[in-house]
C-alpha positions as CSV (number, residue, x, y, z in Angstrom):
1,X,5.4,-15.9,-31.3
2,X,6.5,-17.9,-28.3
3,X,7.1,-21.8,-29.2
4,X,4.4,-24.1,-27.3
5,X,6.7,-25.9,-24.8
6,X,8.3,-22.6,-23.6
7,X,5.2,-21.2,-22.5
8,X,5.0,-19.7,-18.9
9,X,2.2,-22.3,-17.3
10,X,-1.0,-21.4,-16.0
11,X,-1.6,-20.9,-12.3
12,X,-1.8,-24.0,-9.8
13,X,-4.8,-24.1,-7.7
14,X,-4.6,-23.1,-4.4
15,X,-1.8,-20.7,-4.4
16,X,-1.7,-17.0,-3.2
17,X,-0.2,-14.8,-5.5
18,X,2.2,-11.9,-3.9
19,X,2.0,-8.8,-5.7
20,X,5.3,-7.9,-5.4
21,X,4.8,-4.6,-7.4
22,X,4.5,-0.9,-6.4
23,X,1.2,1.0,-6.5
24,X,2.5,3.1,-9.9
25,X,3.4,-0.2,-11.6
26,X,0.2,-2.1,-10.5
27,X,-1.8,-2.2,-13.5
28,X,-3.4,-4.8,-14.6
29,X,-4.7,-5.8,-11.3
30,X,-4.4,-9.2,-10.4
31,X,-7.1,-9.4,-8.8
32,X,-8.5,-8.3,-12.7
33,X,-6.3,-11.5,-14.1
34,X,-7.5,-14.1,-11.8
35,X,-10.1,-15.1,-8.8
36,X,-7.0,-16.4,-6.7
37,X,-6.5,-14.7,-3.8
38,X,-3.9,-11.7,-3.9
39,X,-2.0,-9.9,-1.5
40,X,-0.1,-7.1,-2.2
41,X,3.7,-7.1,-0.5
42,X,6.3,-4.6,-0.6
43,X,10.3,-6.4,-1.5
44,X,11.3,-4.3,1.6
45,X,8.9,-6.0,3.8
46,X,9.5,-9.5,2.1
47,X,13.4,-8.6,3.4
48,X,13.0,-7.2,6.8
49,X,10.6,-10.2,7.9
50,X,7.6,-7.4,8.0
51,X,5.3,-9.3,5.2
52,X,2.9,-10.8,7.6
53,X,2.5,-14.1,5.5
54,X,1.9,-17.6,7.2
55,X,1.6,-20.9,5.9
56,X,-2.1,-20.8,5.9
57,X,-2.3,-19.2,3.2
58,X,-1.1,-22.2,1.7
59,X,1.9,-22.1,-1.5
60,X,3.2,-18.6,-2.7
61,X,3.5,-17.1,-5.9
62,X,5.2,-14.3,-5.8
63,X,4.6,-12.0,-9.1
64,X,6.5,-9.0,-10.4
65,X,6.7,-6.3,-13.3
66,X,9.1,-8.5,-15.0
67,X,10.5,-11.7,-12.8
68,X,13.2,-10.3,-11.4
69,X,12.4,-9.1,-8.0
70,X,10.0,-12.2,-7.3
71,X,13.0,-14.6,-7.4
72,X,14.9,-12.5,-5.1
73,X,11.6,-12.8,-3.0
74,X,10.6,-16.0,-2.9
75,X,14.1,-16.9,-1.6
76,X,13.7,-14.5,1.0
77,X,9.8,-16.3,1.9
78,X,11.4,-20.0,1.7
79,X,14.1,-18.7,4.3
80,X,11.0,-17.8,6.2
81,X,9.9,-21.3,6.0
82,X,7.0,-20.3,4.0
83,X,6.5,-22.6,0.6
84,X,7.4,-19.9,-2.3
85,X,8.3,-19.8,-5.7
86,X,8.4,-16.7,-8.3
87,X,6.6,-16.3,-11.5
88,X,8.9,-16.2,-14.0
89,X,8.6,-13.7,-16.8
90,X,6.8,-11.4,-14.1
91,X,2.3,-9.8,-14.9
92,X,3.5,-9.8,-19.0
93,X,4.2,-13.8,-18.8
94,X,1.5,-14.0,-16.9
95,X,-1.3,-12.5,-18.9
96,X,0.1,-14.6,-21.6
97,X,-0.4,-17.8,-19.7
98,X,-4.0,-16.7,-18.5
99,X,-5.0,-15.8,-22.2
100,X,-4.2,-19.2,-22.8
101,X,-2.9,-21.0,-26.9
């Protein structure tokens, strides 16, 4: 059982989450987990500049299998100069936080 204060915290309003995972590995759907909006992003994209994200679609959270590859993202995004930051503990922590105590 995971201690209180080390919990992964629920998602902030008004973000867009960036489902950083490939088709095989996207299950659950986020979309399933949450009524933020979603867009679904390729890591190559993310690093060739090919994402197609602006700032309009206000603060990024990027989300993968396991937390990982959305740090590694995000850095990429806030090079960009887009405002980003990675779930950490990737869709398990994330279910986990949405279940709630």
């Amino acid at each position: 059982m995971t201690p209180p204060d080390s919990r992964p915290a629920p998602l902030p309003d008004g973000v867009t989450l960036i489902d950083l995972r490939p088709e095989p590995l996207r299950r659950p759907l986020l979309t399933d987990l949450t009524a933020q909006p979603v867009r679904v992003v390729s890591l190559d994209d993310i690093e060739t500049g090919a994402h197609g994200l602006t700032r309009d679609l206000g603060p990024l959270l990027v989300v993968c299998e396991r937390g990982v590859r959305s740090a590694l993202a995000a850095r990429y995004l806030r090079a960009d100069g887009l405002d980003a930051s990675a779930y950490p503990g990737g869709v398990p922590a994330l279910q986990e936080a949405l279940r709630g105590p």
